[in-house]
C-alpha positions as CSV (number, residue, x, y, z in Angstrom):
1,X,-52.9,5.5,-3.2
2,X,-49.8,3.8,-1.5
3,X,-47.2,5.1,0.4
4,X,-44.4,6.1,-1.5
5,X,-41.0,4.9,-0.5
6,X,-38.2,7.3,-0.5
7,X,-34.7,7.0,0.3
8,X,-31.9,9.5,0.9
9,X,-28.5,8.8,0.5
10,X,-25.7,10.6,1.8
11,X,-24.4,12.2,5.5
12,X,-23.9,15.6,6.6
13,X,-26.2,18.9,6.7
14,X,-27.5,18.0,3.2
15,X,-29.0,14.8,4.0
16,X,-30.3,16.1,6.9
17,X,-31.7,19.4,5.2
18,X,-33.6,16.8,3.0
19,X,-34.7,14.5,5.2
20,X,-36.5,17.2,7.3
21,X,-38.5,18.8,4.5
22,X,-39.5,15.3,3.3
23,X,-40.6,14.1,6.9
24,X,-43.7,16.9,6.5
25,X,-45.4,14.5,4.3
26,X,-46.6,11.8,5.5
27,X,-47.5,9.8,2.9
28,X,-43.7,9.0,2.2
29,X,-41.9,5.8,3.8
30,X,-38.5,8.1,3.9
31,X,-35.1,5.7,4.7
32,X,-31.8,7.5,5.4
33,X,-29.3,5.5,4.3
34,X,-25.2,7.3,5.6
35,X,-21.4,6.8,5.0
36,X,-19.4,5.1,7.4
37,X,-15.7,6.3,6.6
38,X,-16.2,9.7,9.4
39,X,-13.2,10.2,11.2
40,X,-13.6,13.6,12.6
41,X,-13.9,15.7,15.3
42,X,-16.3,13.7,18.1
43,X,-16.6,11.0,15.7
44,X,-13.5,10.2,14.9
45,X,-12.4,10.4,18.6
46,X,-15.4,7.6,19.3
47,X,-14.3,5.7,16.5
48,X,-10.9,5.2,17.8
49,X,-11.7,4.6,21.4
50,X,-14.7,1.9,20.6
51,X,-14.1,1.1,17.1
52,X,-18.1,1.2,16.7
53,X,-19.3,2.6,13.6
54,X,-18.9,6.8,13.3
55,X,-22.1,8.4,15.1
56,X,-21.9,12.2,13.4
57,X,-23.6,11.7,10.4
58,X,-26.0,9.3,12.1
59,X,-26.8,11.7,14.6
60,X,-27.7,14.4,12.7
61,X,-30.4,11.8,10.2
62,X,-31.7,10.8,13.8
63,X,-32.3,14.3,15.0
64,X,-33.6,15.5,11.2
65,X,-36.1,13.1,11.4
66,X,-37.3,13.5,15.2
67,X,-41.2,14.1,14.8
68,X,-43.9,14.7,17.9
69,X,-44.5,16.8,20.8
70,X,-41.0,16.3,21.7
71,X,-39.5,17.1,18.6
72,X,-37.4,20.2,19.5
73,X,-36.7,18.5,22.6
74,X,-34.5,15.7,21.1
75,X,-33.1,17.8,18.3
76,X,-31.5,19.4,21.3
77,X,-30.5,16.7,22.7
78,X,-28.8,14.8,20.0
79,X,-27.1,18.1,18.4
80,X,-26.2,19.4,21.9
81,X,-22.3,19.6,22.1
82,X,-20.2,20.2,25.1
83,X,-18.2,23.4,25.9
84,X,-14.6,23.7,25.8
85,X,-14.4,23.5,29.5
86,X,-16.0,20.3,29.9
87,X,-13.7,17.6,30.0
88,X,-16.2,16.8,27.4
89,X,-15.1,19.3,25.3
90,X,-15.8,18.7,21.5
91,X,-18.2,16.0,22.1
92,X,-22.2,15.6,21.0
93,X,-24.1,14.2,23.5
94,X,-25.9,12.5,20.6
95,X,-22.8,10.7,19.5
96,X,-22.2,9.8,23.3
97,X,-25.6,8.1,23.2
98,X,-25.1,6.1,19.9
99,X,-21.9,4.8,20.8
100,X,-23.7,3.7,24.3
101,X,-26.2,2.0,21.9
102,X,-23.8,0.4,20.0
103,X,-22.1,-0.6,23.1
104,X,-25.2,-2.4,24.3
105,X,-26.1,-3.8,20.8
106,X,-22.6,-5.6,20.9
107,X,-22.8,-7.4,24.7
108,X,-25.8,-8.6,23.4
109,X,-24.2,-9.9,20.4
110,X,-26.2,-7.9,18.2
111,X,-25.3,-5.7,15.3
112,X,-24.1,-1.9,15.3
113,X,-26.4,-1.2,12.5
114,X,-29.7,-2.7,14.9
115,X,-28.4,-0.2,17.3
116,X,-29.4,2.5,15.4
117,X,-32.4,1.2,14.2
118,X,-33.3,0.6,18.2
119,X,-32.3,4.6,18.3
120,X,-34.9,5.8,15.8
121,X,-37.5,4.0,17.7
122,X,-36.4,5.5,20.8
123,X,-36.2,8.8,19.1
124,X,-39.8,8.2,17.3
125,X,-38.4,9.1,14.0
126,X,-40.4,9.8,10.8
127,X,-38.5,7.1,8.7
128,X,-35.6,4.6,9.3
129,X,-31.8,5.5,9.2
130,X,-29.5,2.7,8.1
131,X,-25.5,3.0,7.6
132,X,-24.2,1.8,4.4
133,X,-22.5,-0.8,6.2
134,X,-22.1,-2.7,9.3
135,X,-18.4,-1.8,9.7
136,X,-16.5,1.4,9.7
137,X,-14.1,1.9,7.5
138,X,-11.3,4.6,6.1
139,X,-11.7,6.7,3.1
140,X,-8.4,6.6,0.8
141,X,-8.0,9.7,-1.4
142,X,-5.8,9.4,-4.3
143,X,-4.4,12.8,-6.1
144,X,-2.3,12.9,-9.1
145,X,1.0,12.7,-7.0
146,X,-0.5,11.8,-3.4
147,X,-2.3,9.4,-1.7
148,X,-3.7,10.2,1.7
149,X,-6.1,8.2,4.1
150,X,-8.8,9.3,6.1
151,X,-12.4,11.5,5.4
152,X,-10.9,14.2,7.6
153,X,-8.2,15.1,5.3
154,X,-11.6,16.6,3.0
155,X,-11.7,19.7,4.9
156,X,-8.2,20.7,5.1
157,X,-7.3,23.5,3.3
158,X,-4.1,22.5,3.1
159,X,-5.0,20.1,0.4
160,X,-7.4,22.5,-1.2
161,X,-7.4,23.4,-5.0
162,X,-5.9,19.4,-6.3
163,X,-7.6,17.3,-8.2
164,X,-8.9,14.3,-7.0
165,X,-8.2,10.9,-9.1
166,X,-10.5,8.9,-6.9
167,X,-11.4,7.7,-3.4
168,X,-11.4,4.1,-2.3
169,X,-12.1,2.2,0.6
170,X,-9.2,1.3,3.2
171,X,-10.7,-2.2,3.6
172,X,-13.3,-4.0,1.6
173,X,-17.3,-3.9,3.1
174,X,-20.8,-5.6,2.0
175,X,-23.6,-3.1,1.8
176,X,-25.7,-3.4,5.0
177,X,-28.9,-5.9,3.9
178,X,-31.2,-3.5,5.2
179,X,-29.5,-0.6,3.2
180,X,-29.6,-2.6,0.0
181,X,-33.2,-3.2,0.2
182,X,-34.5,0.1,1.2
183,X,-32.4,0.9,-2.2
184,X,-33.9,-2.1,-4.7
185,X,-37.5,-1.1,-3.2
186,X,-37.4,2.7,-3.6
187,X,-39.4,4.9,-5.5
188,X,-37.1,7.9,-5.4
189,X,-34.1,7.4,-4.9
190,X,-32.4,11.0,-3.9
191,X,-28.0,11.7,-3.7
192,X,-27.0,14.7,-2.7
193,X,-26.5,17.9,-1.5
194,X,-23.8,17.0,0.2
195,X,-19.4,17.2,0.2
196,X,-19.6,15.0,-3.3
197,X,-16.8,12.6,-2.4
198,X,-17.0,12.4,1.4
199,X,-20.6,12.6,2.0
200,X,-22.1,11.2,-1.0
201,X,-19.6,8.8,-3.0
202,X,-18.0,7.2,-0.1
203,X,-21.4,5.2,0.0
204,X,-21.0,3.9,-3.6
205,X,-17.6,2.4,-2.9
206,X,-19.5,-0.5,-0.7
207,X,-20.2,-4.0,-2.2
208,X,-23.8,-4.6,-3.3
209,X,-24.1,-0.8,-3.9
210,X,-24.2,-0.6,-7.7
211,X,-26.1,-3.5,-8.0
212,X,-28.7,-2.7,-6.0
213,X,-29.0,0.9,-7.7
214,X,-29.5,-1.4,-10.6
215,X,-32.2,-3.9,-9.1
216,X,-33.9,-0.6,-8.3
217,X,-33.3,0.8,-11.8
218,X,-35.4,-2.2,-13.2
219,X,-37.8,-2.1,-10.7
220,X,-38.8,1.2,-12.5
221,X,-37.3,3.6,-9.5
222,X,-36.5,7.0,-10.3
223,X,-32.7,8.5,-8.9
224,X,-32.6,12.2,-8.4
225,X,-29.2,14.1,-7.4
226,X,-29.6,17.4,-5.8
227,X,-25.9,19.3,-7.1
228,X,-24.7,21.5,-4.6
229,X,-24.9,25.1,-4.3
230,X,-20.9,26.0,-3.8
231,X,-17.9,23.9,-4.5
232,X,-15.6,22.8,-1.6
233,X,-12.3,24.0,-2.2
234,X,-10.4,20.7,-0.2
235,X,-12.9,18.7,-2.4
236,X,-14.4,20.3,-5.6
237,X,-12.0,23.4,-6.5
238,X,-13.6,24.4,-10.0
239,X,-16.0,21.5,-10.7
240,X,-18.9,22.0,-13.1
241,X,-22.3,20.5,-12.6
242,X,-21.5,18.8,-15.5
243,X,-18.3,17.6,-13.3
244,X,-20.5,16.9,-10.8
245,X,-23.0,14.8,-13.1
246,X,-20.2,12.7,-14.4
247,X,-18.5,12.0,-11.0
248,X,-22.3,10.5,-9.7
249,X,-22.8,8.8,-12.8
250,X,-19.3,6.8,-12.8
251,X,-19.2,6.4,-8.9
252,X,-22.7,5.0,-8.5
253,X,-22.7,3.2,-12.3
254,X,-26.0,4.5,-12.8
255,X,-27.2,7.8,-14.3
256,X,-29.0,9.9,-12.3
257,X,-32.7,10.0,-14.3
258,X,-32.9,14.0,-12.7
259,X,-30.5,16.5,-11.4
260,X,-31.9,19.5,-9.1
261,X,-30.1,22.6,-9.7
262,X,-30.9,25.8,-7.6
263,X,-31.5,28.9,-10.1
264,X,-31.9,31.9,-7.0
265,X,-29.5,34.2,-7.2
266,X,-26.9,33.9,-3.7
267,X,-26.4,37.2,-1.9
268,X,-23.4,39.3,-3.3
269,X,-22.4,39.5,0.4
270,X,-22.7,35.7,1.4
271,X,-20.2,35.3,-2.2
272,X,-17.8,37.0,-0.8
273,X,-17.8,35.5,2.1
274,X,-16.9,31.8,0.1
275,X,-15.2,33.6,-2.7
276,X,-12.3,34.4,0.8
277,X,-12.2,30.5,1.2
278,X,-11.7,30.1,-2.7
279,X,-15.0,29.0,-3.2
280,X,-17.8,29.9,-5.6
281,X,-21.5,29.0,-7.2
282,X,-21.4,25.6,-8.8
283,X,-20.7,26.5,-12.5
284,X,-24.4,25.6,-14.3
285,X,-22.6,24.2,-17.6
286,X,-25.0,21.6,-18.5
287,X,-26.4,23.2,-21.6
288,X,-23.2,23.2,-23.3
289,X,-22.2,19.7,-22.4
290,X,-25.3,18.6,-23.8
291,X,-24.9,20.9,-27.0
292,X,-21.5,19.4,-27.6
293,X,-23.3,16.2,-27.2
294,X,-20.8,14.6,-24.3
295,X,-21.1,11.0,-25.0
296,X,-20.7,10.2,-21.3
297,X,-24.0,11.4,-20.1
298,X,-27.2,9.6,-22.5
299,X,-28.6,13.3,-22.6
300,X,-32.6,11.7,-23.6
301,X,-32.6,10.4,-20.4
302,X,-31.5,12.7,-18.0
303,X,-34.1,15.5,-17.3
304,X,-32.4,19.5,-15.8
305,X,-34.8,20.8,-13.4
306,X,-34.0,24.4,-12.1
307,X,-36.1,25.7,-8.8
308,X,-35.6,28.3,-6.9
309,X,-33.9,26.3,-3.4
310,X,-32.3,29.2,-1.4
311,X,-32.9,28.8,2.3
312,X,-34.4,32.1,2.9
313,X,-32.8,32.6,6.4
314,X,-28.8,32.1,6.2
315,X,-27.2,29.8,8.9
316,X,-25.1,32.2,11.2
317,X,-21.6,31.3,10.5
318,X,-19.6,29.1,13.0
319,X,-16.1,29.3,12.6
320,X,-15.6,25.4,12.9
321,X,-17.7,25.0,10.0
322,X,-16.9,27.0,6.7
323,X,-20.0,26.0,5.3
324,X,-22.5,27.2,7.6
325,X,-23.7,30.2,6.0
326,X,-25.7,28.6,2.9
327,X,-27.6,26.3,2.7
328,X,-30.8,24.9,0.8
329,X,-34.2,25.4,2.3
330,X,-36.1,21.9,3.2
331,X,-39.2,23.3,1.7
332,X,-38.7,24.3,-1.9
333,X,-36.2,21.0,-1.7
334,X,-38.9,18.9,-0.8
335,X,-41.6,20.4,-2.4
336,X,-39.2,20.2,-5.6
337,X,-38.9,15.9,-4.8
338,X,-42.4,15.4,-4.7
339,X,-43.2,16.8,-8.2
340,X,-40.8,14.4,-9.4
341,X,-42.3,12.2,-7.4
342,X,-45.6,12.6,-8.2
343,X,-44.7,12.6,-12.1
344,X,-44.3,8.8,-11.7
């Protein structure tokens, strides 16, 4: 039997939680395929100092897919960030050696996006990790009375609890040729877990996306969104899965053919913990959508799979990052993708 071609789509822990359970099996041909509108933290500070394309997300596909005897060695090395006293502070070293990459790639006239496909070859990754685009962009968010620009403005609280109308692109970019094809050629096609509008739809908002979701579509490919375990307050305050559902399906103009939706019960303790950052269980409201028969979702064609995904050992919490304490385990995730997988 041939290799099955798999591709993830996203940025962020998710992707990366993905990515490393699906790397155990070998018989997969696994592509990453990440946003490019970052502007945070290390990355952002890169970004405007070089102007290359943002390295976070990138960096952590590189170091989730890092295979062989020096695995844990380059995990380490690409996740390792400098302390405060440095006069590195803030930085990842493996967002220092991307942007050296990229620096390289350009003096020899060659592409950002080659850069990081020379990186997973230094790195002996177990698939290839492709940004959505060759150029870096901003994310526009548009509210019911506010617009603001830039991906960081996601995680402040400050903008919690709003609605968000839609997100747009500051400038207009083509889908990166070896992004698109990964996508038309794909198997599975897999979105998600991930922050819904930073991680995951920012990489619908490129030309070429949709239509090569739809080339793919006709190919006979199968697209499977993963809905995330807990809503973001700055980004998802009170979203249903069905809100979810609807959000993917517009954004990406193609209905997902499966949604994964974890059914393990989440510690009473870790609850609280979110429930003090006003945020709480994605709302499993699917059943009633389809009862009332919500014309916006062709219900025959979607399938609802529930599985047990609860990482088993919680992520000790890191004060810079709200979300650290939950997150899905790779294992049940992956073995989850591969009976879809193998279904077709």
């Amino acid at each position: 039997m041939k290799n099955k071609k798999v591709v993830v789509i996203g940025g962020g822990t998710g992707t990366a939680v993905v990515l490393s359970g699906l790397k155990q099996y070998p018989q997969l041909e696994i592509s990453a395929i990440v946003v490019v509108s970052d502007n945070g933290g290390s990355t952002g500070r890169l970004r405007d100092e070089f102007g290359f394309l943002p390295t976070g997300d990138l960096r952590q596909c590189l170091a989730a897919l890092a295979t062989g005897s020096n695995e844990s060695l380059i995990r380490d090395i690409l996740l390792y960030r400098f302390s405060e006293e440095s006069s590195l502070a803030g930085h990842n070293l493996g967002n220092l050696i991307i942007t050296a990459l990229e620096d390289l790639a350009q003096k020899r006239k060659d592409s950002p996006a080659r850069a990081i496909e020379i990186a997973s070859r230094i790195f002996e990754t177990a698939g290839q990790v492709y940004p959505i685009s060759e150029q870096a962009t901003d994310l526009v968010i548009d509210y019911q009375n506010e617009q603001v620009v830039g991906e960081k403005n996601l995680d402040d609280p400050k903008l919690g609890g709003r609605k968000i109308k839609k997100i747009s692109l500051k400038k207009k970019l083509k889908i990166y040729h070896r992004a698109a094809q990964a996508i038309k050629e794909a198997d599975l096609i897999i979105l998600g877990p991930g922050d819904l509008y930073a991680s995951l739809l920012a990489n619908t908002l490129v030309e070429g996306f949709a239509e090569a979701m739809q080339k793919n579509k006709k190919q006979g490919g199968q697209f499977v969104y993963v809905l995330n375990l807990m809503t973001h307050f700055s980004q998802t305050h009170q979203m249903t899965a069905f809100d979810h559902l609807s959000e993917v399906s517009q954004y990406c103009q193609r209905q997902p053919d499966y949604i994964l939706i974890n059914s393990e019960k989440i510690a009473p303790k870790i609850l609280k913990h979110y429930a003090s950052q006003n945020e709480l269980p994605v709302l499993d409201d699917l059943r009633s959508a389809k009862k009332e028969k919500d014309k916006t979702i062709d219900w025959l064609k979607l399938q609802i799979k529930h599985h047990q995904l609860l990482s088993t050992i919680l992520i000790s919490h890191d004060p810079g990052h709200s979300h650290s304490l939950l997150r899905h385990d790779k294992n049940k995730l992956a073995k989850a993708i591969l009976k879809i997988l193998n279904k077709n």
